[in-house]
PDB file with one MODEL, atoms N, CA, C and O in Angstrom:
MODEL        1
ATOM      1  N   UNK A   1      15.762   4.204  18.727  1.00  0.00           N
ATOM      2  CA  UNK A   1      14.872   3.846  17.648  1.00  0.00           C
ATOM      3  C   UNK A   1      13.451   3.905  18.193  1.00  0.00           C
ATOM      4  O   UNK A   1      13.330   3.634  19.388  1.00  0.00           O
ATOM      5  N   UNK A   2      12.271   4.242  17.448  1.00  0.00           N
ATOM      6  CA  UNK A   2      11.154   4.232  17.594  1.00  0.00           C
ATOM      7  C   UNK A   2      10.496   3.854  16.958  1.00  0.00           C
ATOM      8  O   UNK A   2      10.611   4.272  15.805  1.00  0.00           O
ATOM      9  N   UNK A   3       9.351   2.812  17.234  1.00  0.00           N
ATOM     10  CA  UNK A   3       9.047   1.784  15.996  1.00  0.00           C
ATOM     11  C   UNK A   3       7.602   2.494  16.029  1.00  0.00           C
ATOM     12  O   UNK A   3       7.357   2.940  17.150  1.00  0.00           O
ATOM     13  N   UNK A   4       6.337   2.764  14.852  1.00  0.00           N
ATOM     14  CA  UNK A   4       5.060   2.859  14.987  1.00  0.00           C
ATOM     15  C   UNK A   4       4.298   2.410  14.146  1.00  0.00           C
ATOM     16  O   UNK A   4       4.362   3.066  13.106  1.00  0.00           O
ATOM     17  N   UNK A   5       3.622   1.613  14.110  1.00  0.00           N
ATOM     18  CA  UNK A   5       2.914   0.942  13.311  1.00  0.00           C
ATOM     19  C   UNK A   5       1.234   1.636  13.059  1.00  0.00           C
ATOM     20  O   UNK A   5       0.256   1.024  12.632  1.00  0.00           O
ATOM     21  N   UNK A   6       1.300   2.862  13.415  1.00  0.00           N
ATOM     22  CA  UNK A   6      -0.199   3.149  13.188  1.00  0.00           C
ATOM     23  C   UNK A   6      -0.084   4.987  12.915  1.00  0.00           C
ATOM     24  O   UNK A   6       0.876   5.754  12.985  1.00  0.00           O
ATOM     25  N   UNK A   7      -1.220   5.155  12.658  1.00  0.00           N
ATOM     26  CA  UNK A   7      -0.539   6.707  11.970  1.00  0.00           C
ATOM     27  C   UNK A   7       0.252   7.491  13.228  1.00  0.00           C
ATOM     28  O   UNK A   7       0.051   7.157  14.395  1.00  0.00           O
ATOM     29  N   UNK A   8       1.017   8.388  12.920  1.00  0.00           N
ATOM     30  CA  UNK A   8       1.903   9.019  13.511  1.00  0.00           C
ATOM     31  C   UNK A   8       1.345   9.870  14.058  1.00  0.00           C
ATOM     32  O   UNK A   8       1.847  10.156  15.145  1.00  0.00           O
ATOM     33  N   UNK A   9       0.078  10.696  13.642  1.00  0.00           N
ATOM     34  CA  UNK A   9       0.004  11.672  14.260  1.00  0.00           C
ATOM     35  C   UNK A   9      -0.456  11.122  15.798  1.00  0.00           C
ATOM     36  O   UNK A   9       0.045  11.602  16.815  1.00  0.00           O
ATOM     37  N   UNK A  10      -1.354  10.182  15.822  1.00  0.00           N
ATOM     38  CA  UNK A  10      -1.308   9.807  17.219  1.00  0.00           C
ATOM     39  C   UNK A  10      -0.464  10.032  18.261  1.00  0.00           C
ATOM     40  O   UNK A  10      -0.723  10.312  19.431  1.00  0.00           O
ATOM     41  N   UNK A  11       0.696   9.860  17.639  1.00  0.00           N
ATOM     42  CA  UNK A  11       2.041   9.955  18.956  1.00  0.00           C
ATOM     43  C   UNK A  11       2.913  10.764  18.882  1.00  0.00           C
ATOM     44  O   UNK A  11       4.074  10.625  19.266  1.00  0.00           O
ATOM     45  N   UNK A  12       2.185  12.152  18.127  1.00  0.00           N
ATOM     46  CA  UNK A  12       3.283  13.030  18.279  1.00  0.00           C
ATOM     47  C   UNK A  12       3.952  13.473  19.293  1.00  0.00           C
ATOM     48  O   UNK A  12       5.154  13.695  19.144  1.00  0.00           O
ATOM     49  N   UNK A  13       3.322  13.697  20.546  1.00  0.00           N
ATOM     50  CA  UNK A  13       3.800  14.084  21.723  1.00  0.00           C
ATOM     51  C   UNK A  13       5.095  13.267  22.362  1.00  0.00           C
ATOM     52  O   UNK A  13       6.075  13.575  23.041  1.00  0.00           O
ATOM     53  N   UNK A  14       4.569  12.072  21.781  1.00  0.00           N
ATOM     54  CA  UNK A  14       5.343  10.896  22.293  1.00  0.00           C
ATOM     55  C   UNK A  14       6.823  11.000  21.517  1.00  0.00           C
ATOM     56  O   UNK A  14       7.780  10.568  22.159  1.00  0.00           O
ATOM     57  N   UNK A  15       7.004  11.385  20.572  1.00  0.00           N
ATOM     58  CA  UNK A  15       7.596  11.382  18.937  1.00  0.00           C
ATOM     59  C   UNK A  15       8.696  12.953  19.525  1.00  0.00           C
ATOM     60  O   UNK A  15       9.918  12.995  19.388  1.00  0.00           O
ATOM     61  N   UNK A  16       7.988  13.880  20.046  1.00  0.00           N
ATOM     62  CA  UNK A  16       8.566  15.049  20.351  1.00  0.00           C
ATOM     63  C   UNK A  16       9.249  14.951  21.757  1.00  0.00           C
ATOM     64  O   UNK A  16      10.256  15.531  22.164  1.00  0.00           O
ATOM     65  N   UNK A  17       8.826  14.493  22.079  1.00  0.00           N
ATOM     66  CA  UNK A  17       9.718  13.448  23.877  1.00  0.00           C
ATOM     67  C   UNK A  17      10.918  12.588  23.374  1.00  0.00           C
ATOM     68  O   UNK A  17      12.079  12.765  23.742  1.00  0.00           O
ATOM     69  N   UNK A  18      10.536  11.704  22.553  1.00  0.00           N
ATOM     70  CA  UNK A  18      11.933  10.914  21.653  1.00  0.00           C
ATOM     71  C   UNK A  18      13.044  11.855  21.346  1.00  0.00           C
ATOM     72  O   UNK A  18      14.203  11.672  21.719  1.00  0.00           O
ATOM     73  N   UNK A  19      12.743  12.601  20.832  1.00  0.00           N
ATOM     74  CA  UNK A  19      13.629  13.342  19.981  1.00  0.00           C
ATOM     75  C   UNK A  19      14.415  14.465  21.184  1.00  0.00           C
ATOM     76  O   UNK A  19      15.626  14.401  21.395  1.00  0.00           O
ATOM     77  N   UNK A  20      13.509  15.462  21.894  1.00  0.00           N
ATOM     78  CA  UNK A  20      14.116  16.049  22.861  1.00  0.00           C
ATOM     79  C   UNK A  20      14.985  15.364  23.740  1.00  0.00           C
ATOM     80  O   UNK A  20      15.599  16.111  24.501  1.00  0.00           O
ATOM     81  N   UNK A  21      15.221  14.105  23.857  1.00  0.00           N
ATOM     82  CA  UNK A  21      15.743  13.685  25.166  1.00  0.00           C
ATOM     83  C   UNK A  21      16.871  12.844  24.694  1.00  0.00           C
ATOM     84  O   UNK A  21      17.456  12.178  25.548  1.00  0.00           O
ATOM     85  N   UNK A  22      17.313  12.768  23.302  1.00  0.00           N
ATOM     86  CA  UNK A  22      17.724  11.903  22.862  1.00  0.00           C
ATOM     87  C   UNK A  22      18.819  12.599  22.091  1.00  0.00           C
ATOM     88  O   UNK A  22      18.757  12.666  20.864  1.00  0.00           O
ATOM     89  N   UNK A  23      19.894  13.158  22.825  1.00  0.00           N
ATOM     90  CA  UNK A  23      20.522  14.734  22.329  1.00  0.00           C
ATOM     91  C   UNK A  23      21.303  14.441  20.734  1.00  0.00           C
ATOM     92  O   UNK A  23      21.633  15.411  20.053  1.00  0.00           O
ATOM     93  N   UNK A  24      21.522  13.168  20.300  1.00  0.00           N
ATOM     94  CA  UNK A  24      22.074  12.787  19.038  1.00  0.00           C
ATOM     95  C   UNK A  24      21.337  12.629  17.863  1.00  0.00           C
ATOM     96  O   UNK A  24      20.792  13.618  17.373  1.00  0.00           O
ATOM     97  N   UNK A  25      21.235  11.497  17.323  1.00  0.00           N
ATOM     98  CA  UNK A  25      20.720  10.407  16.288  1.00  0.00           C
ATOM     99  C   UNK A  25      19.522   9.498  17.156  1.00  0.00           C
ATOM    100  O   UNK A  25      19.410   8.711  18.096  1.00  0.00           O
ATOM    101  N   UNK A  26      18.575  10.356  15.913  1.00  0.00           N
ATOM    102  CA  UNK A  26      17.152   9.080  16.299  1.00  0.00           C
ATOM    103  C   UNK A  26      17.232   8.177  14.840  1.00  0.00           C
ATOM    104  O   UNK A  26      18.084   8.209  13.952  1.00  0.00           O
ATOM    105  N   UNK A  27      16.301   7.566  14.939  1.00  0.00           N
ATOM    106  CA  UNK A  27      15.545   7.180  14.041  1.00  0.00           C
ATOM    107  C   UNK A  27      14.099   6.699  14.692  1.00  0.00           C
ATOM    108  O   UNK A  27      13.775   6.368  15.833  1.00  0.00           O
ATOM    109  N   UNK A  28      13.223   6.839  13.161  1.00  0.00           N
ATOM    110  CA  UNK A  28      11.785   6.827  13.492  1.00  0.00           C
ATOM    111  C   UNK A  28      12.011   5.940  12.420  1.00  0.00           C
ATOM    112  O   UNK A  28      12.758   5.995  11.443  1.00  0.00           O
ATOM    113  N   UNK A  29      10.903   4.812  12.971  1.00  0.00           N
ATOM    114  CA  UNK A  29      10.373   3.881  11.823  1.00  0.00           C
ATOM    115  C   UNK A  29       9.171   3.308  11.764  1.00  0.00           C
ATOM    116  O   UNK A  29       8.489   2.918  12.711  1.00  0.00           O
ATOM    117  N   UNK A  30       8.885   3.261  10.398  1.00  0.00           N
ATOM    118  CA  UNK A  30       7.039   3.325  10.470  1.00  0.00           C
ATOM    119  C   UNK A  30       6.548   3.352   9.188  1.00  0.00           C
ATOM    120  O   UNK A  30       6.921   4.362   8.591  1.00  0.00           O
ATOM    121  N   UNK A  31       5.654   2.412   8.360  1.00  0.00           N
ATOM    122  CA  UNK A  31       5.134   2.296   7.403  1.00  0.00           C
ATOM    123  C   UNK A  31       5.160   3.538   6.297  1.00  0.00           C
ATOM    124  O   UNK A  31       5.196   4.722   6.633  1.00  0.00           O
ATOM    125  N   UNK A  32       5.138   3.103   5.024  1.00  0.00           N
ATOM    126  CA  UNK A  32       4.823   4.124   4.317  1.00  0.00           C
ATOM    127  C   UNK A  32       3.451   4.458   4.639  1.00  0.00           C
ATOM    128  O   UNK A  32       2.569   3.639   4.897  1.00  0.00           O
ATOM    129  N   UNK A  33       3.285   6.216   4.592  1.00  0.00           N
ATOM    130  CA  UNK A  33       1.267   6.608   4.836  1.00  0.00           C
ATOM    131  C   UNK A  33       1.147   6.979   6.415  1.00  0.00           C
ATOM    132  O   UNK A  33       0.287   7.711   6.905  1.00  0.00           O
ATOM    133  N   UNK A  34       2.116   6.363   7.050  1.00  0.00           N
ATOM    134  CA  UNK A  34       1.739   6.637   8.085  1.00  0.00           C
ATOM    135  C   UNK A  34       2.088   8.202   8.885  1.00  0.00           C
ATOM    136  O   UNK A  34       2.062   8.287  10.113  1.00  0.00           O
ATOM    137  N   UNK A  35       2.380   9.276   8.076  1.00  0.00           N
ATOM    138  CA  UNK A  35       2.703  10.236   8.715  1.00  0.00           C
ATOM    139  C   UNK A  35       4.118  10.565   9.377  1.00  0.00           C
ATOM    140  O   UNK A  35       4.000  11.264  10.383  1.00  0.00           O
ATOM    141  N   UNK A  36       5.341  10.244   9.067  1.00  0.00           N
ATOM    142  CA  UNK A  36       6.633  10.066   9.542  1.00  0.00           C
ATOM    143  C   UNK A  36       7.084  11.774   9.356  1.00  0.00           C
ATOM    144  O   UNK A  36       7.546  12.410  10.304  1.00  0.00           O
ATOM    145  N   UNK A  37       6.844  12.440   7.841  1.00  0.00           N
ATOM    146  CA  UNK A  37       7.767  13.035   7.754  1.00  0.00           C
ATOM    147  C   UNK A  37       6.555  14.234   8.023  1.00  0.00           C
ATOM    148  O   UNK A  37       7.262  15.213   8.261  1.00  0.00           O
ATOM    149  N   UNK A  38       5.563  14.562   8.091  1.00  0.00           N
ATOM    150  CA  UNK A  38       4.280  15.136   8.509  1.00  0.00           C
ATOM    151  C   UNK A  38       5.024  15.445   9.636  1.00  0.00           C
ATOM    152  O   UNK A  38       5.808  16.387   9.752  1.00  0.00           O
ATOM    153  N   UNK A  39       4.644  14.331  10.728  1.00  0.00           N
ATOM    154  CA  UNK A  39       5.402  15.024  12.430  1.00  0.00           C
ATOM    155  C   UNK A  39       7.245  15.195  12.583  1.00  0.00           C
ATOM    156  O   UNK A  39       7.711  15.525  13.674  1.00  0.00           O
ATOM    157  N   UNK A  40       7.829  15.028  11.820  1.00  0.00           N
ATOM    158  CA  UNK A  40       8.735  15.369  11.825  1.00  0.00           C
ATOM    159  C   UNK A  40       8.809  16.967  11.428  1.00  0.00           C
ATOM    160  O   UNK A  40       9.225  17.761  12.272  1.00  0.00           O
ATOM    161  N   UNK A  41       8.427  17.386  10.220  1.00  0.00           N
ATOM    162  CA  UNK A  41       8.045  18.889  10.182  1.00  0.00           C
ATOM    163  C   UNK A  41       7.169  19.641  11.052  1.00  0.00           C
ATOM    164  O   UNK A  41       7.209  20.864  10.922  1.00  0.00           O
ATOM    165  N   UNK A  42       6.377  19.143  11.924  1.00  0.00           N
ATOM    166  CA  UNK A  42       5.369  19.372  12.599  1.00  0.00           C
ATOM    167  C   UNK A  42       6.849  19.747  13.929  1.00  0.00           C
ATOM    168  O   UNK A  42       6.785  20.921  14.293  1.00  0.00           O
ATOM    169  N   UNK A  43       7.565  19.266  14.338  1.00  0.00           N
ATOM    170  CA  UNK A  43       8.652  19.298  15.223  1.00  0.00           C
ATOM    171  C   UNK A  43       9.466  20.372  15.057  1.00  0.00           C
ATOM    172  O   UNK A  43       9.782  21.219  15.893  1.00  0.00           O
ATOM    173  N   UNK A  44       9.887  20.243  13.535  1.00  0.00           N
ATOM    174  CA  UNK A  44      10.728  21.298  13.314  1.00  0.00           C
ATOM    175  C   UNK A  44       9.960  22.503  13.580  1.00  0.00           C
ATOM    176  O   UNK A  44      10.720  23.315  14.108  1.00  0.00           O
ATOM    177  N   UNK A  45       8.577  23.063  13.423  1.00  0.00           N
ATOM    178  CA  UNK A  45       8.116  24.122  13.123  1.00  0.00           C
ATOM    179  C   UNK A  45       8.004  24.629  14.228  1.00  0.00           C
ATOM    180  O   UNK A  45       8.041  25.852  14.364  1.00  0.00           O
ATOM    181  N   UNK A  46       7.817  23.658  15.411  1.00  0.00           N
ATOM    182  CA  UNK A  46       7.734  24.306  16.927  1.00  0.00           C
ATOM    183  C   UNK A  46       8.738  24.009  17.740  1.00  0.00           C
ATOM    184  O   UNK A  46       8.584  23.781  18.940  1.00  0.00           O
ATOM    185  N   UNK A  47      10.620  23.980  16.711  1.00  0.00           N
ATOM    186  CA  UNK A  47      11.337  24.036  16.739  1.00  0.00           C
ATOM    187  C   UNK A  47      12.613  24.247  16.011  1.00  0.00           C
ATOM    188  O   UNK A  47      13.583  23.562  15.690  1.00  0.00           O
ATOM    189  N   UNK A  48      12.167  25.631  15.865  1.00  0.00           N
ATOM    190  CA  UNK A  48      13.289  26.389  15.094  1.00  0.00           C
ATOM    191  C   UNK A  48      14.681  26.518  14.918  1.00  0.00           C
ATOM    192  O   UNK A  48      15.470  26.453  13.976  1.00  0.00           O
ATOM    193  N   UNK A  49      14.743  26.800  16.615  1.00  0.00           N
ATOM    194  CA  UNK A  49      16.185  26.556  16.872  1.00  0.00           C
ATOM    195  C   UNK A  49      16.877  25.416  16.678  1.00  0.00           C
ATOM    196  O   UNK A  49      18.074  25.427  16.963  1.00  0.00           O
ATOM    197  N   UNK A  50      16.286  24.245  16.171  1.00  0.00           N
ATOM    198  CA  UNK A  50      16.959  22.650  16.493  1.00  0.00           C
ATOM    199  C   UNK A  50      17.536  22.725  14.601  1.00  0.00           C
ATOM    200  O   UNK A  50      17.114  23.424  13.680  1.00  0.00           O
ATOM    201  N   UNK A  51      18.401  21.899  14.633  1.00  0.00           N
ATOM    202  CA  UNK A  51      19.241  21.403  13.471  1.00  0.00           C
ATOM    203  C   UNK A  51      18.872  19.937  12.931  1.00  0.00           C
ATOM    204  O   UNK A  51      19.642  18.977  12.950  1.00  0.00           O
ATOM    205  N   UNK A  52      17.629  19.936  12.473  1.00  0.00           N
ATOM    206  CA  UNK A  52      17.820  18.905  11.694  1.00  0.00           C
ATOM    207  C   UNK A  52      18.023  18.233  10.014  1.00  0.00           C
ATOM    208  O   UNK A  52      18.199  18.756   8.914  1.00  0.00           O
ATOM    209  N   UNK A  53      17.883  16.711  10.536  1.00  0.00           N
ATOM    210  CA  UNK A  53      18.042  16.348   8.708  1.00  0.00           C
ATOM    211  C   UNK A  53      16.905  15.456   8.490  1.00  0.00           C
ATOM    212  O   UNK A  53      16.743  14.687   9.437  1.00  0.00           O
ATOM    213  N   UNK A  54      16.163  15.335   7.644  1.00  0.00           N
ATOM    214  CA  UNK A  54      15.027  14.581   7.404  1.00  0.00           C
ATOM    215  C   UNK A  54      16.213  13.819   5.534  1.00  0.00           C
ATOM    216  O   UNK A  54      16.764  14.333   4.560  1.00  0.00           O
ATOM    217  N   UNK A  55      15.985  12.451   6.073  1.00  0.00           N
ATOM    218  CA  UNK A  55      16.604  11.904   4.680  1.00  0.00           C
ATOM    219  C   UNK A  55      15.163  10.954   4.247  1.00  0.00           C
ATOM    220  O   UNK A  55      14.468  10.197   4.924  1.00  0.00           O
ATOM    221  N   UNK A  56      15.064  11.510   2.364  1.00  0.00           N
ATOM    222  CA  UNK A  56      13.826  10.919   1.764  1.00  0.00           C
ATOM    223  C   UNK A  56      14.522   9.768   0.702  1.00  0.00           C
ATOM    224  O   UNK A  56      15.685   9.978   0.358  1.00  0.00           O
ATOM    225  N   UNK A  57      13.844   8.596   0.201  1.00  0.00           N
ATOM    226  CA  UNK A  57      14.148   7.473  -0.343  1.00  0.00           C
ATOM    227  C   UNK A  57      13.950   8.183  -1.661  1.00  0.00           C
ATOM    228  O   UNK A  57      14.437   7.711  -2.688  1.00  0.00           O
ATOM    229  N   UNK A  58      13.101   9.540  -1.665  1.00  0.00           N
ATOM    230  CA  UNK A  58      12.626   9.555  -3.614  1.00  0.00           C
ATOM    231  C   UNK A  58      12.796  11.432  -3.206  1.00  0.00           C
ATOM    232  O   UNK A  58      12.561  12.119  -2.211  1.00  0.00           O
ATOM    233  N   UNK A  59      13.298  11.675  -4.517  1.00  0.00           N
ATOM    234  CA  UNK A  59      13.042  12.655  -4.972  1.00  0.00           C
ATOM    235  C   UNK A  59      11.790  13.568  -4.882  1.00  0.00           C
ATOM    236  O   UNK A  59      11.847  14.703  -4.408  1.00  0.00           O
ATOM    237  N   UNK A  60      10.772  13.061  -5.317  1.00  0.00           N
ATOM    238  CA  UNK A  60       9.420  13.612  -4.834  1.00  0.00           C
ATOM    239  C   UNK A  60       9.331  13.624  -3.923  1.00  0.00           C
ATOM    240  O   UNK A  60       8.696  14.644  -3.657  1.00  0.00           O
ATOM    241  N   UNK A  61       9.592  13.039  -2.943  1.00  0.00           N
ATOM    242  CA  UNK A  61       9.337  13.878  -1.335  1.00  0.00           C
ATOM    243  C   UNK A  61       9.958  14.523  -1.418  1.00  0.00           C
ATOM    244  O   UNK A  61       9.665  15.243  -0.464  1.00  0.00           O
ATOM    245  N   UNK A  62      11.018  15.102  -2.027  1.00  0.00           N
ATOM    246  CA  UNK A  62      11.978  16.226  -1.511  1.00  0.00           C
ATOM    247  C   UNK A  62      11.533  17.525  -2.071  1.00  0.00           C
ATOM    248  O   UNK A  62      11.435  18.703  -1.730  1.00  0.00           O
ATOM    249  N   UNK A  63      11.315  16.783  -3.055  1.00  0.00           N
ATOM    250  CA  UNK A  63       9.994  18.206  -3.807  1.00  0.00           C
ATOM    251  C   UNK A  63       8.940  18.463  -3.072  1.00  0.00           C
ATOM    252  O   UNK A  63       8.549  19.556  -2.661  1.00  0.00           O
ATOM    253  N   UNK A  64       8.532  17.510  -2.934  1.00  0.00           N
ATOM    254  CA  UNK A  64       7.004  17.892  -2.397  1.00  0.00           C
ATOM    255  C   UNK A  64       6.990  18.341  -0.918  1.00  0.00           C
ATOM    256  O   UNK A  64       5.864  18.497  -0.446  1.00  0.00           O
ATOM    257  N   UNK A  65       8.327  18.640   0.117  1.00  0.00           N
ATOM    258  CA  UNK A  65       8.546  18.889   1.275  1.00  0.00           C
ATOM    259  C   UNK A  65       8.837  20.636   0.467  1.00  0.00           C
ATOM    260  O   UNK A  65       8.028  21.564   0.476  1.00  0.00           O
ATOM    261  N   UNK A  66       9.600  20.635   0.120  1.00  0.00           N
ATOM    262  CA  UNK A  66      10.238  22.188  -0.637  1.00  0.00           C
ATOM    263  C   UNK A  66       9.047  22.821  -1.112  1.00  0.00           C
ATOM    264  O   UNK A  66       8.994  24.048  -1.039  1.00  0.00           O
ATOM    265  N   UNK A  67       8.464  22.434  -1.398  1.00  0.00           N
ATOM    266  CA  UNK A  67       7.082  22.834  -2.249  1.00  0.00           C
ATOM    267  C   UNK A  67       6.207  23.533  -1.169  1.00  0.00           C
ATOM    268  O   UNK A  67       6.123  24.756  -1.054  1.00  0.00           O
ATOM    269  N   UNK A  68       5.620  22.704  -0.461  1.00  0.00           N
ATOM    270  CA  UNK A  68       4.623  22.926   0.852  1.00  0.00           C
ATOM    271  C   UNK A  68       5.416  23.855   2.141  1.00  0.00           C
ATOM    272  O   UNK A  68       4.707  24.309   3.039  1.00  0.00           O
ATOM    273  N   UNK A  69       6.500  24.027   2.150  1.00  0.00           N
ATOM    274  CA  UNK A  69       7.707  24.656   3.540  1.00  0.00           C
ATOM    275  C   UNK A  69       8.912  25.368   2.628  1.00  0.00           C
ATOM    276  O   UNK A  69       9.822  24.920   1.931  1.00  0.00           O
ATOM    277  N   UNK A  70       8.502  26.566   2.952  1.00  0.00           N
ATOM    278  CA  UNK A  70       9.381  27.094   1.565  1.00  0.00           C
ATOM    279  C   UNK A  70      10.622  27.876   3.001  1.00  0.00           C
ATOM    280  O   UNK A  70      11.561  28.536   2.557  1.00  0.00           O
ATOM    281  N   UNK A  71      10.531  27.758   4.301  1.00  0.00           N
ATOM    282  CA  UNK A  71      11.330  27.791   5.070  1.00  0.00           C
ATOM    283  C   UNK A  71      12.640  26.957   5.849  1.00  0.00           C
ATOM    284  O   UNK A  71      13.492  27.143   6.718  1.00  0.00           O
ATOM    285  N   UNK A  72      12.151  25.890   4.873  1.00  0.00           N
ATOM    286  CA  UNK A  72      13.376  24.225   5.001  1.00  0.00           C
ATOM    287  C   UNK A  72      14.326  24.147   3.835  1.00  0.00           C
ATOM    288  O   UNK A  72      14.009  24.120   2.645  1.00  0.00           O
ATOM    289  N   UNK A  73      15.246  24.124   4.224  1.00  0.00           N
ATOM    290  CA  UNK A  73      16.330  24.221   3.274  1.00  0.00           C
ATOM    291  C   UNK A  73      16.296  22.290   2.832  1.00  0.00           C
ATOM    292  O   UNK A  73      16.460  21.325   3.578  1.00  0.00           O
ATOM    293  N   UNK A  74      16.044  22.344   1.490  1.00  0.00           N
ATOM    294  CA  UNK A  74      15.590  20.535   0.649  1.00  0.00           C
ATOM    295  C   UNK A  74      16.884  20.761  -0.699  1.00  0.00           C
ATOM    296  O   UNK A  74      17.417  21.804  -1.079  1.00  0.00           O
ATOM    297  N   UNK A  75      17.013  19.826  -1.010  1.00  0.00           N
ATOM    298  CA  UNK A  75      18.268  19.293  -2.211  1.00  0.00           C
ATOM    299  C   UNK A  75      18.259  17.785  -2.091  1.00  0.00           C
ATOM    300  O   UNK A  75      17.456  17.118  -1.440  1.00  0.00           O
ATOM    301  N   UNK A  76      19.329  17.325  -2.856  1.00  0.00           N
ATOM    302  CA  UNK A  76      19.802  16.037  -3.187  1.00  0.00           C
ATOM    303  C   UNK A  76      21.465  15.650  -3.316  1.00  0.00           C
ATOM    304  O   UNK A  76      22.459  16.061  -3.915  1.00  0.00           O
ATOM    305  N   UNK A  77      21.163  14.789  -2.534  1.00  0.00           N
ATOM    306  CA  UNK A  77      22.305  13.860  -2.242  1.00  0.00           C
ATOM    307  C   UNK A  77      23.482  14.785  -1.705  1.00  0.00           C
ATOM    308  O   UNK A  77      23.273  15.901  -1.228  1.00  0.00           O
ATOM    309  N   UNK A  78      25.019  14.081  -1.860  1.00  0.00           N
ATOM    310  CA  UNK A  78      26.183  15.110  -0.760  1.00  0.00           C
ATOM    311  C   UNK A  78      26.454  16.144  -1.236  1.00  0.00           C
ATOM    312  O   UNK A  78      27.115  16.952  -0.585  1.00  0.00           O
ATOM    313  N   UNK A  79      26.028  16.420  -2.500  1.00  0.00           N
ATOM    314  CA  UNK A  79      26.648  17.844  -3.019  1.00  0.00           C
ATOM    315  C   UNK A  79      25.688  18.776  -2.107  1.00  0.00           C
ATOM    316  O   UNK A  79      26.297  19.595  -1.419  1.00  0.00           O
ATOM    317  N   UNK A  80      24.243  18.771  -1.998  1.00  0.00           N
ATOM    318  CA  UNK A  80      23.644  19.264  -0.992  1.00  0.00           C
ATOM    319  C   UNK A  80      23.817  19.430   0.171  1.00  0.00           C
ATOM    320  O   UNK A  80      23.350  20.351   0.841  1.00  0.00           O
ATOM    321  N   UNK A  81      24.480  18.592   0.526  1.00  0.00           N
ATOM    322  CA  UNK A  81      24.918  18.049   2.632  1.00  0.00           C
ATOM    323  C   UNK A  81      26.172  19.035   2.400  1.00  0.00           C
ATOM    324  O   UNK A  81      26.267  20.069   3.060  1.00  0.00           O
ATOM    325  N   UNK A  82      27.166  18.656   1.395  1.00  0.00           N
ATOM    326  CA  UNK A  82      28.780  19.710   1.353  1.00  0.00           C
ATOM    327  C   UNK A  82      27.948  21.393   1.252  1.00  0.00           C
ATOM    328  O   UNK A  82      28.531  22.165   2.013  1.00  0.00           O
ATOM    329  N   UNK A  83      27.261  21.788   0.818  1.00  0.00           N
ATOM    330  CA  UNK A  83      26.834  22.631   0.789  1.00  0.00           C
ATOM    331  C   UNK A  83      26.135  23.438   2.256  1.00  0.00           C
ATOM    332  O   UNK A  83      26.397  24.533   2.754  1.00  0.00           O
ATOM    333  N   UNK A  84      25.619  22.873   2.467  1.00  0.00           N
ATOM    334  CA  UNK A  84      24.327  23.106   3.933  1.00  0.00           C
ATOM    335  C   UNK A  84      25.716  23.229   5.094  1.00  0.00           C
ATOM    336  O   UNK A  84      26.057  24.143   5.844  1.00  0.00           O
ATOM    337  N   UNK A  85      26.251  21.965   4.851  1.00  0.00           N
ATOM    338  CA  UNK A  85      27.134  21.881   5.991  1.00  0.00           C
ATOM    339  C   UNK A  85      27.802  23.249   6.078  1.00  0.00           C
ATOM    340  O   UNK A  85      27.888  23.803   7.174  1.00  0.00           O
ATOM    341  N   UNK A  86      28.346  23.898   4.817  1.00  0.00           N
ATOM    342  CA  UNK A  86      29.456  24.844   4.510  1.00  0.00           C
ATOM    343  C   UNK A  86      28.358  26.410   5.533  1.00  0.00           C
ATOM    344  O   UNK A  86      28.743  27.140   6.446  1.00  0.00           O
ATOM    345  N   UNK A  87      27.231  26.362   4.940  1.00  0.00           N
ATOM    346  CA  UNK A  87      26.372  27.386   5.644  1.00  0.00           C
ATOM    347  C   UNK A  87      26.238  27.408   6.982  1.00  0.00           C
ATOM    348  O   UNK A  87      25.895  28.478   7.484  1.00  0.00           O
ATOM    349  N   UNK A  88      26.475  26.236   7.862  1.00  0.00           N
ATOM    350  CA  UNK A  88      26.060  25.861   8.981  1.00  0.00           C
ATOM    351  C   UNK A  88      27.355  25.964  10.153  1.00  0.00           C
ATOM    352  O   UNK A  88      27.191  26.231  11.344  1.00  0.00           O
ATOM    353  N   UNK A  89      28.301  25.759   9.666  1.00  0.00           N
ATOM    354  CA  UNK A  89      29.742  26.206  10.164  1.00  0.00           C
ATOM    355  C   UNK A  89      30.254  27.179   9.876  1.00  0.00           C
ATOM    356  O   UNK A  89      31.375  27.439  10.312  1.00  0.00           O
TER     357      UNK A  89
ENDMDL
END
């Protein structure tokens, strides 16, 4: 777990060290505003090869991630996950 209480971009480096070394399940936690899912895409982009899942509380982020990164595969809920998964295996 990684706790941040101040904007994220500050610690991206720090944020991209978490995640590399940590070969499973993270979690990041950190205010709404503060930039969470920003450096999380910021990760993915200068890491292509990696498999991840970014999970959003609202719909509009999921739009508004799909919208701005038209190279991230975004949906809703398990019919989406049964799906992705099916592509991914």
């Amino acid at each position: 777990m990684y706790t941040i209480d101040k904007y994220i971009g500050e610690f991206q480096t720090s944020i991209n060290s978490f995640i590399n070394n940590k070969p499973k399940k993270q979690l990041i936690i950190a205010p709404t505003g503060t930039g969470k899912t920003t450096a999380i895409l910021n990760y993915a982009d200068c890491n292509p090869s990696k498999r991840l899942i970014l999970l959003c509380p609202f719909r509009f982020l999921v739009d508004n991630i799909e919208k701005d990164n038209s190279n991230i595969a975004c949906g809703y809920g398990a019919e989406f996950l049964y799906k992705t998964k099916q592509h991914v295996l």
